[in-house]
Structure formats: structure tokens, C-alpha cells
C-alpha positions as CSV (number, residue, x, y, z in Angstrom):
1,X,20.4,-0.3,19.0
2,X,17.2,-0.2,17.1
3,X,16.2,-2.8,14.6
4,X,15.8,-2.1,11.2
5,X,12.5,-2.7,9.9
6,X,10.5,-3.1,6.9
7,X,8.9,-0.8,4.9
8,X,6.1,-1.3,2.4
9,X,4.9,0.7,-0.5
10,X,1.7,0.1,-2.9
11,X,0.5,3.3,-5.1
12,X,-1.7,5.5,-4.6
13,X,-1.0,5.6,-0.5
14,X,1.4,6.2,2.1
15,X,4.4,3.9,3.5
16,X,3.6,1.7,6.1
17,X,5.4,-0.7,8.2
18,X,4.0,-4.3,8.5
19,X,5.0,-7.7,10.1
20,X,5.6,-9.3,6.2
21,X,4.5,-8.6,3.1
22,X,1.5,-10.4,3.1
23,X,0.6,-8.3,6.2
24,X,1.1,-5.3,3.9
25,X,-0.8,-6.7,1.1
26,X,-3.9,-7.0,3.6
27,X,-3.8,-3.2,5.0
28,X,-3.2,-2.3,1.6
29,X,-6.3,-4.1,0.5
30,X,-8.9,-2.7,3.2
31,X,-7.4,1.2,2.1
32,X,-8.2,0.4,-1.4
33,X,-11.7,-0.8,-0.4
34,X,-12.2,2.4,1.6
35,X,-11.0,4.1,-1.0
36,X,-13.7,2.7,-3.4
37,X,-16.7,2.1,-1.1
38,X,-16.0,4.6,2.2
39,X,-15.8,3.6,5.3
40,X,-17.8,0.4,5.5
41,X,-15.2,-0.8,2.6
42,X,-13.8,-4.4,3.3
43,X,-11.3,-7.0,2.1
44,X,-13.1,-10.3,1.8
45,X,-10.2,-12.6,-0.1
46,X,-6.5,-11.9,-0.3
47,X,-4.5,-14.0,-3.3
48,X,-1.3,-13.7,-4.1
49,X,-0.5,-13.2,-7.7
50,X,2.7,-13.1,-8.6
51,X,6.0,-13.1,-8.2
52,X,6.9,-13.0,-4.6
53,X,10.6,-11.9,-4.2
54,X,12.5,-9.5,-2.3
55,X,11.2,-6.6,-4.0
56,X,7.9,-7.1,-4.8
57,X,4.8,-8.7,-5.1
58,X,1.3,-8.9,-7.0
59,X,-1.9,-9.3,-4.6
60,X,-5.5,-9.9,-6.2
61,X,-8.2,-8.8,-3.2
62,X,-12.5,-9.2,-3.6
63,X,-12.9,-5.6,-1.6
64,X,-17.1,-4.3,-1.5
65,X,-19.1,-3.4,0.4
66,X,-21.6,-5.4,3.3
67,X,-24.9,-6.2,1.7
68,X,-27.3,-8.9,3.9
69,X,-24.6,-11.8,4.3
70,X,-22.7,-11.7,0.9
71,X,-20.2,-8.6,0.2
72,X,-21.1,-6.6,-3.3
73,X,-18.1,-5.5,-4.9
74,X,-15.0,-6.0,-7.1
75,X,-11.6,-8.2,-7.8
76,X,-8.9,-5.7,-8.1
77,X,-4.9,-6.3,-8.2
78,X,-2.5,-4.3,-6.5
79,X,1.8,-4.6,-6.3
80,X,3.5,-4.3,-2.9
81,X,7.0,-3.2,-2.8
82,X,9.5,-3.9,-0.4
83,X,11.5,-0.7,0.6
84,X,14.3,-2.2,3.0
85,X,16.1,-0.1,5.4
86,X,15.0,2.3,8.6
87,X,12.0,3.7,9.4
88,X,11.7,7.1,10.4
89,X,9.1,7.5,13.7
């Protein structure tokens, strides 16, 4: 019997499946900075927010882009919900 898993949800993208939220929160974060800066788009710091329940949480991540050492870019905050039940291959 297959195991029910986890699935994650954030605006703006598609589902995804993840370990954990904070897992989520990270992939989440790197498609938001490709989304701003293209493909060279990062995630440099992941916080979390608020409220971390069964439902949902709210991430802050410093996403930019690689210039010399340092990373140029932006704070922005994103929510992850939790969607619980089967996922579909």
C-alpha cells in the first residue's frame, strides 16, 4: 500500500511534494528568486516567520542574484500551505 504523502502549496507556482515544510519553504524560495532574477536566482537565508501549524506557515528568504562574493537582492515573504492527503504521480 502506498504511503500518503505531503503536499505543499505557496502562490504563484505549482504543488510540490517535499520532506517537511521547511523543505518546501526552501524550493519555494529558489523559484521565487528565479522568478525575479532568472536563472542565476538564489536563496541565501531562509527564516521562518510565523505561525507554524498544520496548515500553514510564513517564510521570509534574502533571494538575488551572485555579484563578486556578496549576493544583490531582496527580503521577500512567502506562506506555505500544507495540503494533506495523496499525491497523484
Amino acid at each position: 500500500m502506498a504511503a500518503s504523502k505531503v503536499r505543499y502549496q505557496c502562490d504563484g507556482f505549482d504543488l510540490i511534494a517535499a520532506a517537511n515544510i521547511t523543505h518546501a519553504a526552501q524550493l519555494f524560495a529558489v523559484r521565487i528568486a528565479r522568478q525575479k532574477y532568472g536563472p542565476q536566482g538564489r536563496c541565501t537565508r531562509l527564516k521562518l516567520c510565523e505561525g507554524l501549524c498544520s496548515t500553514r506557515a510564513v517564510f521570509e528568504a534574502f533571494v538575488g542574484v551572485p555579484k563578486g562574493v556578496a549576493i544583490s537582492g531582496q527580503t521577500c515573504r512567502f506562506v506555505v500551505n500544507v495540503l494533506h492527503g495523496e499525491l497523484k504521480p
